[in-house]
C-alpha positions as CSV (number, residue, x, y, z in Angstrom):
1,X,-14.0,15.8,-10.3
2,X,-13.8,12.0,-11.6
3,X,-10.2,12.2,-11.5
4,X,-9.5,13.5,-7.9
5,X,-10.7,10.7,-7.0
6,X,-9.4,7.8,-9.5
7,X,-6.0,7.4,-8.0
8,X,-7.5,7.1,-4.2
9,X,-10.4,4.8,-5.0
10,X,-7.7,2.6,-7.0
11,X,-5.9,2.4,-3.5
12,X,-8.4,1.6,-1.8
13,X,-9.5,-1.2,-4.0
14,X,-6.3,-2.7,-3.8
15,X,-6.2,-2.3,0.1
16,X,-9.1,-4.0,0.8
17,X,-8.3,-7.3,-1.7
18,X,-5.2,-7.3,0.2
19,X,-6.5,-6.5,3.5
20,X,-9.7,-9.4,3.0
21,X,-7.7,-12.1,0.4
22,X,-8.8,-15.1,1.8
23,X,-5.2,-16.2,2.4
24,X,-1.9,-14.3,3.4
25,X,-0.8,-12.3,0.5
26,X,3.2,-13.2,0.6
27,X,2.1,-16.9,1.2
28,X,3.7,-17.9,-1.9
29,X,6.7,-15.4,-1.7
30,X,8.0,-17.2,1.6
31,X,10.8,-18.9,0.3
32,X,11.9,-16.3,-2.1
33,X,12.0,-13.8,0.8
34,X,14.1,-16.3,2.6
35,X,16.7,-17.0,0.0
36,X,16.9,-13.2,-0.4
37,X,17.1,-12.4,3.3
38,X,19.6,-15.2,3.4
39,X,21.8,-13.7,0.7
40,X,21.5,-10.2,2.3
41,X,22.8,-11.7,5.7
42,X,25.5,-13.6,3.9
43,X,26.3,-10.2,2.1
44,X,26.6,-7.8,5.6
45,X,22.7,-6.7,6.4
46,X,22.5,-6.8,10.0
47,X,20.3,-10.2,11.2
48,X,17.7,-8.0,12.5
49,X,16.4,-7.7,8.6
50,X,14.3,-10.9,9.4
51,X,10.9,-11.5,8.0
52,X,9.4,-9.6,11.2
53,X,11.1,-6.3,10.4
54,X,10.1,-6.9,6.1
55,X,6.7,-7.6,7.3
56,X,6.3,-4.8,9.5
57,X,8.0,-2.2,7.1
58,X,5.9,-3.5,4.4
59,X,2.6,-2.8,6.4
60,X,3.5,0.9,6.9
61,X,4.6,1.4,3.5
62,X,1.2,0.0,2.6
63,X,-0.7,2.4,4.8
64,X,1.4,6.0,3.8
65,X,-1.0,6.4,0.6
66,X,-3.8,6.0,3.5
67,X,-2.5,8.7,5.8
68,X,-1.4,10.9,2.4
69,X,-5.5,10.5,1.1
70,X,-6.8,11.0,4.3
71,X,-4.9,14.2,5.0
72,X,-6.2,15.4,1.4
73,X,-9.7,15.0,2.0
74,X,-10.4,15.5,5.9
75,X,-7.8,18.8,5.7
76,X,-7.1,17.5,9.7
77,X,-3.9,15.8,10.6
78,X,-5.0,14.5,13.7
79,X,-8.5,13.2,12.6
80,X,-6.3,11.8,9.5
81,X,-4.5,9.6,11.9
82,X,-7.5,8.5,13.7
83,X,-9.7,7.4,11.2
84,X,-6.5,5.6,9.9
85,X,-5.8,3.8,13.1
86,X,-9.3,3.3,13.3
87,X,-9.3,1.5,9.5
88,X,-6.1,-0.8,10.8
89,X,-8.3,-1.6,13.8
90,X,-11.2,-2.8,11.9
91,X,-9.4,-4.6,8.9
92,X,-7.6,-6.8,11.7
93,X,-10.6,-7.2,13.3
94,X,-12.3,-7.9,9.9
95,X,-9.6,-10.7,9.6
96,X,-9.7,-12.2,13.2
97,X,-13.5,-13.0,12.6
98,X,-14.2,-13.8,9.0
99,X,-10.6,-14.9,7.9
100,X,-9.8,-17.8,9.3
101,X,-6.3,-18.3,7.0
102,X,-5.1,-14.9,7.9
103,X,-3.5,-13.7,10.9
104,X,-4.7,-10.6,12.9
105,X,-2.2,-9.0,15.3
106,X,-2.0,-6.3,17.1
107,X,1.7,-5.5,15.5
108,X,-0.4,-5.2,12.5
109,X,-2.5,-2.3,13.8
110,X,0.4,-0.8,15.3
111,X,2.4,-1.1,11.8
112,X,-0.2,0.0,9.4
113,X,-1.0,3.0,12.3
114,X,2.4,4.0,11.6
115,X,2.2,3.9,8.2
116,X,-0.7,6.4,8.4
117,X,0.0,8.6,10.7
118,X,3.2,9.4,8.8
119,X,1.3,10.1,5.6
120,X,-0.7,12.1,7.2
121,X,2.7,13.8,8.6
122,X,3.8,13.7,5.2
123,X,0.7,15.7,3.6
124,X,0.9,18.3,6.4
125,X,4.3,18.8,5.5
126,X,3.6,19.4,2.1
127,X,0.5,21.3,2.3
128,X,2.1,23.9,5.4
129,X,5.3,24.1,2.5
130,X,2.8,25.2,-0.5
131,X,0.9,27.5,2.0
132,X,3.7,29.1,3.2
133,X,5.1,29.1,-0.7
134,X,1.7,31.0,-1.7
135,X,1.7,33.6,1.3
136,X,5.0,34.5,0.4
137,X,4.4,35.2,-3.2
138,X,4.3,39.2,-4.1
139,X,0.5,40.2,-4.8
140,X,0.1,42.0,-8.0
């Protein structure tokens, strides 16, 4: 039982000391990402790979483990992505009022949203495949 719930709680952990760090987390990869989104640009990646677009694909990368837990233990698609839109809303809203440093926006919500709702897209994929993998199995 311990161990269903290791790797989650291990995500969550980490999501809330990102989501809460008293500072933006990729303050001090700023001018890393812009020497390599400089190189990229220099090497034929289409401009509109700017920090904007890195930022936002990073928040709904962050948030598909969300959607992928949530579909696991609520069983629901739907109230999956809810209570996932519903966790964006509140970590931006978390930061807005006791985060000075950090930025709350509402492409954050609408990123990290995303980012769930897609793992949860991606769980009922799954789970509907084993189902369907099970029913078709010969009973003995």
């Amino acid at each position: 039982m311990l161990r269903r719930f290791a790797l989650p709680s291990l995500y969550l952990l980490a999501m809330i000391m990102i989501a809460f760090w008293p500072v933006p987390v990729d303050s001090s990869a700023g001018p890393e990402l812009a020497r390599a989104l400089h190189w990229l640009h220099a090497h034929g990646v289409a401009t509109f790979v700017n920090y904007d677009f890195v930022e936002f694909s990073a928040n709904v990368i962050f948030f598909v483990p969300l959607g992928v837990f949530l579909g696991l233990g609520l069983r629901r698609f739907w109230v999956a992505g809810l209570v996932g839109i519903v966790v964006s809303g509140l970590i931006e809203a978390g930061q807005l009022l006791f985060l000075p440093n950090r930025f709350a926006t509402l492409t954050d919500v609408v990123a990290n949203s995303l980012g769930c709702v897609l793992g949860a897209a991606l769980w009922l994929v799954v789970s509907r495949g084993h189902q369907n993998r099970e029913a078709s199995k010969p009973s003995s």
